[in-house]
N, C-alpha and C positions, 0 to 999 in steps of 0.2 A: 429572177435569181440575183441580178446585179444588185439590184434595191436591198434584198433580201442580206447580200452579201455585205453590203453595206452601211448596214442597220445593225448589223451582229459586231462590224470594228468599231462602231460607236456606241454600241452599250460594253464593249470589252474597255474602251477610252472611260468611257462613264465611270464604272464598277472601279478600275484602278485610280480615280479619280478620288473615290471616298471609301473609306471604311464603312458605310451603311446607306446603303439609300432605302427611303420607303417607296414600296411598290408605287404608288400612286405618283409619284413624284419625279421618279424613273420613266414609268408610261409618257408622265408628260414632255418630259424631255425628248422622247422617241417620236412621240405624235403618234403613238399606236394605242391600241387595248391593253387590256390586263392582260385579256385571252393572247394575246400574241406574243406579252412579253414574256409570259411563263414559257410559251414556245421556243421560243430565242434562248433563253436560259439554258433550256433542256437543250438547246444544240452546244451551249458553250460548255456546256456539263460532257458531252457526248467526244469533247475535242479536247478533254483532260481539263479545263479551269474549271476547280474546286468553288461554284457556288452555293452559301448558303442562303435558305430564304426561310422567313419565318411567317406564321400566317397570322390573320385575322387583323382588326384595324388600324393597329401600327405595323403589320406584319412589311414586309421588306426584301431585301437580296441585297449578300456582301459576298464580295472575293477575299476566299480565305487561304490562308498557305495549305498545301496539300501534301500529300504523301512522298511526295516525286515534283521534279521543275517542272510547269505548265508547258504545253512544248515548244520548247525554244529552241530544240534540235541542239541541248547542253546536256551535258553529263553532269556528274555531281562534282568534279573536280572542274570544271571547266566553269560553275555556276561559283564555285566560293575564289576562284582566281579572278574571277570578273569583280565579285563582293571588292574581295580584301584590295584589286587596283583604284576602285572607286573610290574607295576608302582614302589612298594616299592620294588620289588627286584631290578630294577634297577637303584634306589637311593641306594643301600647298603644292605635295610636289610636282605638278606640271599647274605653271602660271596660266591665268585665263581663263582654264578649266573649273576653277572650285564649285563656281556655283551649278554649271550644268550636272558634273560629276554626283552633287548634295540631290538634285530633283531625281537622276538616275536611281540612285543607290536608295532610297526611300522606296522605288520598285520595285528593284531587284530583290530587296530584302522584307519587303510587303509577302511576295510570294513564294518564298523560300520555305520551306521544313524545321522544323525547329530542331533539326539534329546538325541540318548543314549551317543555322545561326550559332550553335552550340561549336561547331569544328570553327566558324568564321569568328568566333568571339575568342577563341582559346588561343589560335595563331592570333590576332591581334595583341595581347597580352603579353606574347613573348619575343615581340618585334620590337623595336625605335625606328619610330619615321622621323627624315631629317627634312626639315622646313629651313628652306631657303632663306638668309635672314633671320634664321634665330627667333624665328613668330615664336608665340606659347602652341605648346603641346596639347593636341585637342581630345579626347575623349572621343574614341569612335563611336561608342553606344549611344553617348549623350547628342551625338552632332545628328545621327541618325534616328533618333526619338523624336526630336524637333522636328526633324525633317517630313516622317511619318505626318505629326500633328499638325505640320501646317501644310501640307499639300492633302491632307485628310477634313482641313476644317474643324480642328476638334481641339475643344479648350485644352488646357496643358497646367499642370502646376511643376513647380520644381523649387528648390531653393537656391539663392544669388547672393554672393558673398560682393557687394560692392567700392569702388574706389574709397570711399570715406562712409562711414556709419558702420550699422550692425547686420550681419546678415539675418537672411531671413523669408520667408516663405513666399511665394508667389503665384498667383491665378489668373494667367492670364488667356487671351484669343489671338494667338501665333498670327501672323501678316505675311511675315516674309526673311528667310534668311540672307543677308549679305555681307560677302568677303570684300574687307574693306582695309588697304594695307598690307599687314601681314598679320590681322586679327579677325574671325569671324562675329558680325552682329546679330540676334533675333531682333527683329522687329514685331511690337504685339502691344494691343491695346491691353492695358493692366487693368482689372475687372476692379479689383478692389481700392484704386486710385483714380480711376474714370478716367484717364488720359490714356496719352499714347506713350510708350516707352522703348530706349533699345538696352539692350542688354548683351555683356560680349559674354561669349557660350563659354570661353576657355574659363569661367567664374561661375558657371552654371552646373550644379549638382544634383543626382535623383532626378533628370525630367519623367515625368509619370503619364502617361495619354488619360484622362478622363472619360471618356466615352459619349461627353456633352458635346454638338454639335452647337456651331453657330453661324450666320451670315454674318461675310466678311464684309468691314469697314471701307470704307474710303480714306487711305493713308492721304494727310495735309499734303497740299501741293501736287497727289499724284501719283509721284516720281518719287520713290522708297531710297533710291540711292543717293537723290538728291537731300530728302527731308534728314537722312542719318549726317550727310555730311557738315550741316547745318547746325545737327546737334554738336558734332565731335568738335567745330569750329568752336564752338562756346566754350567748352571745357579745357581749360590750360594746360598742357603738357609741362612735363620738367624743364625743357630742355629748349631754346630755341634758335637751330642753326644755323651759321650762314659761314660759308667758305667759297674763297674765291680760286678758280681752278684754270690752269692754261689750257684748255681745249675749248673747242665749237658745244654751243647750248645741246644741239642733238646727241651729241658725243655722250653728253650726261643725264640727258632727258632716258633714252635707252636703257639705261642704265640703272638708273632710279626710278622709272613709270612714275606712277599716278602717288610713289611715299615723299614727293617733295618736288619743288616749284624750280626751274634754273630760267633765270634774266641775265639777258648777255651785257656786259658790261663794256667791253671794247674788242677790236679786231681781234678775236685768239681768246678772249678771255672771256668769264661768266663766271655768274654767283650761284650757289646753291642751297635753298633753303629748306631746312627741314623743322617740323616740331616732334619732339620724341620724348618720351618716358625714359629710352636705353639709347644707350652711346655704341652701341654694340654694332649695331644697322649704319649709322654714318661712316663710321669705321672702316667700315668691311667696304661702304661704297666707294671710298677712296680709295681702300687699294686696289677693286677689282679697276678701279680706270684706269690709274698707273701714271698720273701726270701731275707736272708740280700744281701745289695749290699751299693757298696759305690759310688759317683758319682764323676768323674773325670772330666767332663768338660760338658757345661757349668757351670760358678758357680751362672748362673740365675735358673739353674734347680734345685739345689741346694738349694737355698729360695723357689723356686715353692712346692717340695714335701714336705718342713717344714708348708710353707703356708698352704696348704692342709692337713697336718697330726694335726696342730696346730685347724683348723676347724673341723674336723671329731673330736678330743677328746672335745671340747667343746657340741659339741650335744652329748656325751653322758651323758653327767649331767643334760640335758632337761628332 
C-alpha cells in the first residue's frame, strides 16, 4: 500500500507537470505497466482529479480543470482568493516571492473551472495592484499563460513590442520566467532566429499555448539568472547613477537589494550606483533612507529630487 501510495503522488506530480503526457511515456517514468497505470488513473479519477485519457497509439492522459476544486479541502471563494493573492505577489507585492508565487499560480489556475477563471479574471480587471518601485504594470492573464507554457513545456507564440525596432510576432520554446529588478523576464529559445532570447513580459501581448510540446534546452552557462544578467549588462540604460550618501553601505544595500551596487567610500560614507531607464526608483530610494547625500551624476537626478522635494513642501501649507 506504501508503494502503492506512493506511485499515485508521483503520477499526481507528473500529470501537473504537463498538459499531456502519452501513455507510454508516463509508464516509463513510473516504471510500471500500462495495465497498472490505467489503474492508478482510475484511483485518481475516484479522489475527484479530472483525468482525461485518450486511446490508441498516441493515445495519453491530461489533468484537466473540472467541475469543482480537486480536493484541496477549498471552497470556491477560498480557491479565487488564493488565485487573485498569487497573483499580486507575483506582480511584486511581497518581495522575494515572485517567482515562487508565478510556478504556484500556473497550478492553481491549471485546475480551476472556468467559471471560477471567469470570477478571477473579472475582479482582476477592476483592481490596481501597487508595485513597490513603480515597476510596469503586468497583465495577469499574460504572466499566467507564460507561466502555463513553460512549466507545461509547450511552445508559445505571442507578439513583443521591443526597446527599438518594429514589433512583431514570435515562436518561441519558453525556458524560464525571471523577476529581475522590478521587471519580469521570459527566457526562451526563439524558433524562428535559432538562438536564445529574453524578452520583458510587461511588452508581451496575446501569449497563445500552442499545444506543440518540446524538450527543453540547456540555457548557456546553466544558470538562467546568471545568463539574463549578462544580457541586461550589455544593453545601455538611460541613466547612470551614482550618489554619495552619509550612512553605513548596509544601511543602503537594504534598501536598494539586488537594483543597484553601494561601495563604501570613507567612515560614514558610500556611493550608490544604479543604472535606470526612470529616475523615478532613485528617487523614491533616497528618500526612503532619509540621510544627507549629494548626487554626482546624472544632473537629471539632480532637478528630479528638487522637483519632488519642491512638491512635497508645497502640500505642506495645504
Amino acid at each position: 500500500m506504501a508503494n502503492t501510495s506512493a506511485r499515485m503522488l508521483r503520477l499526481l506530480s507528473l500529470l501537473q507537470t504537463h498538459r499531456y503526457w502519452p501513455g507510454s511515456e508516463l509508464a516509463d517514468r513510473l516504471e510500471v505497466s500500462p495495465r497498472t497505470l490505467r489503474r492508478d488513473v482510475d484511483r485518481l479519477r475516484e479522489l475527484g482529479y479530472p483525468v482525461d485519457a485518450s486511446r490508441g497509439v498516441a493515445g495519453g492522459y491530461q489533468l484537466q480543470a473540472g467541475a469543482a476544486v480537486p480536493p484541496l479541502l477549498l471552497d470556491d471563494e477560498e480557491a479565487v482568493a488564493i488565485a487573485v493573492g498569487l497573483r499580486s505577489a507575483a506582480a511584486g507585492a511581497v518581495a522575494g516571492f515572485e517567482e515562487t508565487s508565478v510556478r504556484a499560480l500556473a497550478k492553481v489556475i491549471q485546475l480551476l473551472p472556468p467559471r471560477l477563471r471567469r470570477r478571477i479574471d473579472a475582479l482582476q480587471a477592476v483592481t490596481s495592484p501597487g508595485v513597490l518601485g513603480g515597476g510596469p504594470t503586468l497583465d495577469a492573464g499574460v504572466l499566467t499563460t507564460i507561466a502555463m507554457a513553460t512549466r507545461g513545456e509547450e511552445r508559445l507564440r505571442f507578439d513583443y513590442a521591443p526597446r527599438e525596432g518594429t514589433a512583431g510576432g514570435r515562436y518561441v520554446e519558453p525556458h524560464r520566467l525571471v523577476p529581475l529588478g522590478r521587471k519580469w523576464y521570459l527566457l526562451a529559445w526563439d524558433l524562428d532566429r535559432g538562438d536564445w532570447r529574453s524578452f520583458r513580459v510587461d511588452r508581451i501581448t496575446g501569449p497563445a499555448l500552442t499545444g506543440a510540446r518540446f524538450r527543453p534546452r540547456e540555457i548557456p552557462g546553466g544558470d538562467p539568472v546568471v545568463w539574463l544578467r549578462s544580457r541586461i549588462r550589455a544593453i545601455p540604460n538611460r541613466y547612470d547613477v551614482a550618489v554619495l550618501l552619509e550612512t553605513a553601505p548596509d544601511q543602503v544595500q537594504a534598501v536598494v537589494g539586488h537594483w543597484g551596487t553601494v561601495e563604501p567610500v570613507r567612515e560614514g560614507v558610500c556611493r550608490l550606483r544604479m543604472n535606470v531607464d526612470d529616475l523615478g526608483w532613485p528617487t523614491m530610494v533616497l528618500g526612503l533612507l532619509g540621510v544627507p547625500f549629494t548626487v554626482e551624476s546624472p544632473a537629471e537626478l539632480r532637478e528630479n529630487v528638487q522637483a519632488v522635494g519642491r512638491n512635497l513642501l508645497r502640500g505642506t501649507t495645504l
